[in-house]
Residue frames as a rotation matrix with the C-alpha (Angstrom) as fourth column:
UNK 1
0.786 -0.613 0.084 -13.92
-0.618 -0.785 0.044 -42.15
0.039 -0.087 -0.995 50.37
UNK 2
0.063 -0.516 0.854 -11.81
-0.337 0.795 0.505 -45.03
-0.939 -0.320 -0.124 51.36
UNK 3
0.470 -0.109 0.876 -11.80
0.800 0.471 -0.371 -46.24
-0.372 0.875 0.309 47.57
UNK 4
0.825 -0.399 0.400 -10.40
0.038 -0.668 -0.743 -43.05
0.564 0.628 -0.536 46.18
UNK 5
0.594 -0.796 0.112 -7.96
-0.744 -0.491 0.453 -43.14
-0.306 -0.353 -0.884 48.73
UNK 6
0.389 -0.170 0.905 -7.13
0.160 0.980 0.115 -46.72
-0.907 0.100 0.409 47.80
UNK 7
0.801 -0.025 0.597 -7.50
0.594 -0.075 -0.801 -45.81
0.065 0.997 -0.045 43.68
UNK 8
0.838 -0.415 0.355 -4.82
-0.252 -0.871 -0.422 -42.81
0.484 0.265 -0.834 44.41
UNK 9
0.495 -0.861 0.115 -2.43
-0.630 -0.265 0.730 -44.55
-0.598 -0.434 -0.674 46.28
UNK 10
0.114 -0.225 0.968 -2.19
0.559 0.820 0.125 -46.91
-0.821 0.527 0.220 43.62
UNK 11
0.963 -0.225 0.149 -1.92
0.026 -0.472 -0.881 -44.35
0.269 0.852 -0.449 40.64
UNK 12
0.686 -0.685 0.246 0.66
-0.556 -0.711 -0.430 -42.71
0.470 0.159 -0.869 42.45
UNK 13
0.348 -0.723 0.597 2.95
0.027 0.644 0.765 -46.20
-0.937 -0.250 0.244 43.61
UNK 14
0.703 0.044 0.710 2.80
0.479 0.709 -0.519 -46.80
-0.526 0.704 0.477 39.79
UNK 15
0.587 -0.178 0.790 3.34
0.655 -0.470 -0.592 -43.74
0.476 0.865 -0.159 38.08
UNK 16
-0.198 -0.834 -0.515 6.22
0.708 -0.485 0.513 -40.86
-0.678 -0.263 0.687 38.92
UNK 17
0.828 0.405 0.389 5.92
0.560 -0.554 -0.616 -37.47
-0.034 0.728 -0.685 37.16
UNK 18
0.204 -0.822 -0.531 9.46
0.755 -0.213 0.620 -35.19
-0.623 -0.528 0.578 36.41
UNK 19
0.502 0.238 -0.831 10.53
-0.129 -0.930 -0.344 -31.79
-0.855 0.280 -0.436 34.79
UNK 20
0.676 -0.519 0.522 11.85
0.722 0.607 -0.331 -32.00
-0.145 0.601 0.786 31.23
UNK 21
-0.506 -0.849 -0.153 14.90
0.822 -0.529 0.212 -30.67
-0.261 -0.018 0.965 30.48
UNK 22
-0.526 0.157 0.836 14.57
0.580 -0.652 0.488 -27.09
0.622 0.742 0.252 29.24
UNK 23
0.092 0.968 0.235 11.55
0.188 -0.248 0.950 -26.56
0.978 -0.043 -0.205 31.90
UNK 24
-0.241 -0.013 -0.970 13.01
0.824 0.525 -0.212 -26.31
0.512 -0.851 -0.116 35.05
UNK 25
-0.843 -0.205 -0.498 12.35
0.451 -0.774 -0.445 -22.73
-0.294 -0.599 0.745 35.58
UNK 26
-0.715 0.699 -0.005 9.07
-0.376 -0.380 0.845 -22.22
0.589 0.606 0.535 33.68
UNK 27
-0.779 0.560 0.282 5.66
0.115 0.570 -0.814 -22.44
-0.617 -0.601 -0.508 34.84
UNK 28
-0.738 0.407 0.539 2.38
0.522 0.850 0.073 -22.92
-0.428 0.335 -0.839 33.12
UNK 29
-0.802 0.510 -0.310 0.26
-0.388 -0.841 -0.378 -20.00
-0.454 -0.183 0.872 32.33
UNK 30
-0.746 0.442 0.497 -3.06
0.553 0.828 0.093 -20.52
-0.371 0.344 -0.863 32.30
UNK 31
-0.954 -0.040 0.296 -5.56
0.129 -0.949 0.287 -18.24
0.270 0.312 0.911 30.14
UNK 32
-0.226 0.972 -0.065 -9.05
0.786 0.142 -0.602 -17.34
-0.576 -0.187 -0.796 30.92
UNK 33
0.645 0.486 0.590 -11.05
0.729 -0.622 -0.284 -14.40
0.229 0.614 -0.755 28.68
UNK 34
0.961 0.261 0.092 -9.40
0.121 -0.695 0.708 -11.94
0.249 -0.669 -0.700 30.46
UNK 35
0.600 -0.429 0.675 -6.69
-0.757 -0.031 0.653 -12.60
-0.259 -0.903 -0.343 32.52
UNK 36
-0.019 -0.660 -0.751 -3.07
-0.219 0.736 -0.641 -15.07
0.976 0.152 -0.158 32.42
UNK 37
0.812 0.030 0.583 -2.97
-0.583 0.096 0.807 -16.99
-0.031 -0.995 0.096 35.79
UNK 38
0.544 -0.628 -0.556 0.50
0.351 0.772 -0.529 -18.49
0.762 0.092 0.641 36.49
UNK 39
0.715 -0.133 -0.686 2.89
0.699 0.148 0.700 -18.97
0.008 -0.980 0.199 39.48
UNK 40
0.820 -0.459 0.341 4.91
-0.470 -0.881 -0.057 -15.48
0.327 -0.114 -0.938 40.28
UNK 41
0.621 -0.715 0.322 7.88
-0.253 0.206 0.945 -17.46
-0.742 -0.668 -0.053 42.32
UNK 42
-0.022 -0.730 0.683 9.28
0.662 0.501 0.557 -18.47
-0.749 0.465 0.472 38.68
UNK 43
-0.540 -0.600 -0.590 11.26
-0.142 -0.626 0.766 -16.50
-0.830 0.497 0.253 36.14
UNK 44
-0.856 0.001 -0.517 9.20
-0.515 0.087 0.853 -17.72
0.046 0.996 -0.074 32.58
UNK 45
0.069 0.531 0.844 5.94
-0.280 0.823 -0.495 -18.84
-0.958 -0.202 0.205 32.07
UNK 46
-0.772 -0.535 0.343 5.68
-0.173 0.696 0.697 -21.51
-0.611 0.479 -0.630 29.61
């Protein structure tokens, strides 16, 4: 356990992740057979 915590605070010193323009109100929709799953608190999914 102690190595993944190690391996992850190092990903995330390195890297930084940010919305692109255009996206700040959209969320992801994801599809299954059936069914769209995506977050209700935003206006567009994407």
């Amino acid at each position: 356990m102690a190595e993944m915590t190690a391996l992850t605070v190092g990903i995330y010193r390195e890297y930084t992740t940010s919305i692109a323009p255009g996206f700040e109100n959209k969320t992801p929709g994801i599809t299954s057979r059936f069914e769209v799953f995506y977050d209700e608190t935003f206006r567009e999914v994407a």
